[in-house]
C-alpha positions as CSV (number, residue, x, y, z in Angstrom):
1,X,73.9,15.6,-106.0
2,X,70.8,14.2,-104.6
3,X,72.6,11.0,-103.2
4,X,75.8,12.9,-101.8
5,X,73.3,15.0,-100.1
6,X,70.5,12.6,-99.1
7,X,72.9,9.7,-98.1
8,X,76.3,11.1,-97.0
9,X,75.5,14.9,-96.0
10,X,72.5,14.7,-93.9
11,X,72.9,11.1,-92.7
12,X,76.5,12.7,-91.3
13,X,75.0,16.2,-90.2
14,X,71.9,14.6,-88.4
15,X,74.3,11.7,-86.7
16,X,76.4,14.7,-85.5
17,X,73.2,16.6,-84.5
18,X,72.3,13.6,-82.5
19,X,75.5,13.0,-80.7
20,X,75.5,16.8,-79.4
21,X,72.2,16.5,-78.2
22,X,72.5,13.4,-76.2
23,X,76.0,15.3,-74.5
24,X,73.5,18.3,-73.3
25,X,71.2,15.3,-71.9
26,X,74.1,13.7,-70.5
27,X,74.7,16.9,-69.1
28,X,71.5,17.5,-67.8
29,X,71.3,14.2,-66.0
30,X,74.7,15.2,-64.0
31,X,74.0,18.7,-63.7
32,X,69.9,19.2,-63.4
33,X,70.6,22.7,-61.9
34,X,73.0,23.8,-64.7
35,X,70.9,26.2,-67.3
36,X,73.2,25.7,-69.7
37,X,73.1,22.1,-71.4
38,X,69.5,23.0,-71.3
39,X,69.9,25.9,-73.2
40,X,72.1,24.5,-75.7
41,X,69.5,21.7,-76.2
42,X,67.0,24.4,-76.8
43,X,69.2,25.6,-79.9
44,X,69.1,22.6,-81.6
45,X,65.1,21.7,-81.2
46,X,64.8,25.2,-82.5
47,X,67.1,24.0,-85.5
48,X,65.2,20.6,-86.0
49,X,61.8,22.7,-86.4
50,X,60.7,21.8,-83.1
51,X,59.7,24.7,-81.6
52,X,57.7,23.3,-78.7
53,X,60.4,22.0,-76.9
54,X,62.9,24.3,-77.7
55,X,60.7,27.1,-75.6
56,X,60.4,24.6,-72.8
57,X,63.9,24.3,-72.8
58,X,64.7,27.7,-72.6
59,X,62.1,28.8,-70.7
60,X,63.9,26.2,-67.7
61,X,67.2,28.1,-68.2
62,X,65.8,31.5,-67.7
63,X,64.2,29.6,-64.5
64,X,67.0,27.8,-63.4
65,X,69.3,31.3,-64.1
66,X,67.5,34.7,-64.4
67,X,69.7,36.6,-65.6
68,X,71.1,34.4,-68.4
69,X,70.9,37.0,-71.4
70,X,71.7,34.5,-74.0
71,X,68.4,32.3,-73.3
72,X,66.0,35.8,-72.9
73,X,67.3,37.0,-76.0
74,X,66.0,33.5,-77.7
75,X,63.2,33.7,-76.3
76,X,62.2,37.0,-77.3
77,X,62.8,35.9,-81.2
78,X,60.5,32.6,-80.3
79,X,57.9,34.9,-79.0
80,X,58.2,37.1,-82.1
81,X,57.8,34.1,-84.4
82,X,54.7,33.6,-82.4
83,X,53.0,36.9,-82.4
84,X,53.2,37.1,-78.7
85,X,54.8,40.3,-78.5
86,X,54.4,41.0,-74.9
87,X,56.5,38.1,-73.9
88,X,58.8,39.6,-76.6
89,X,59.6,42.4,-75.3
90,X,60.0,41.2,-71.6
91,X,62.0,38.8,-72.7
92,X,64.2,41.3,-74.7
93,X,64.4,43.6,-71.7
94,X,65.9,41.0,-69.7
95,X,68.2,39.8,-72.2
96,X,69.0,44.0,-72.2
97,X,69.4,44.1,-68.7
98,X,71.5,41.4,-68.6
99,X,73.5,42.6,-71.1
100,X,72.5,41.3,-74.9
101,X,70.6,44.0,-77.2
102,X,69.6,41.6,-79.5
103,X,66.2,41.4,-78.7
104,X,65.3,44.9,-78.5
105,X,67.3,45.5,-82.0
106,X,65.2,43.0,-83.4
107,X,61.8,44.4,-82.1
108,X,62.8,47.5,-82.6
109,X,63.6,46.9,-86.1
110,X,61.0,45.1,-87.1
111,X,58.5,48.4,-85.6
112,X,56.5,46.2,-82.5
113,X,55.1,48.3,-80.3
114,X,56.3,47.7,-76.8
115,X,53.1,46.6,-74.5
C-alpha cells in the first residue's frame, strides 16, 4: 500500500491541493478586497500544518469583512490551539454575533473561562 499511497494518492491529493490554492491567489490578485479567497486560502495552510500563515490569512478576512462569521469562528479554534483564550472568545463572540455558534460551543465545551 505504501507505493499506491506515497506515489499515486498523495502525489494526486497534493497536485490538487496545489491547483486550489493558486485559484484563491489568482483570486486574490483580481480581487484584493474580496475576504473570501483569502479565507479559503487560510483553510488549506491550516490543512498543510502551517498555521502561521493560515492566521494571517484569516485574520485579513475578518479585516477586510467584519462580520464574516465563518473566518471568526476559525479563528477562535486557532486561538484555542494556542492557548490564547482571550482572542478565543472574542473571536467566537463575533463569529456568534454574526451568526455561527461554533466557537462558543467549542469553548464552552471544552470549560474556558471567558476573560
Amino acid at each position: 500500500m505504501s507505493f499506491w499511497r506515497d506515489e499515486v494518492i498523495d502525489f494526486a491529493l497534493d497536485r490538487e491541493t496545489r491547483l486550489h490554492m493558486d485559484e484563491q491567489r489568482e483570486w486574490i490578485a483580481r480581487e484584493p478586497r474580496n475576504a473570501k479567497p483569502y479565507y479559503a486560502l487560510s483553510q488549506f495552510y491550516r490543512i498543510g500544518g502551517k498555521a502561521d500563515y493560515a492566521l494571517a490569512l484569516m485574520l485579513e478576512a475578518v479585516r477586510l469583512e467584519p462580520g464574516f462569521a465563518e473566518a471568526h469562528a476559525s479563528l477562535c479554534e486557532e486561538y484555542a490551539i494556542r492557548a490564547d483564550y482571550a482572542a478565543a472568545w472574542r473571536h467566537a463572540r463575533l463569529a456568534e454575533q454574526y451568526g455561527q455558534p461554533r466557537g462558543v460551543e467549542l469553548l464552552t465545551r471544552y470549560g474556558v473561562p471567558e476573560r
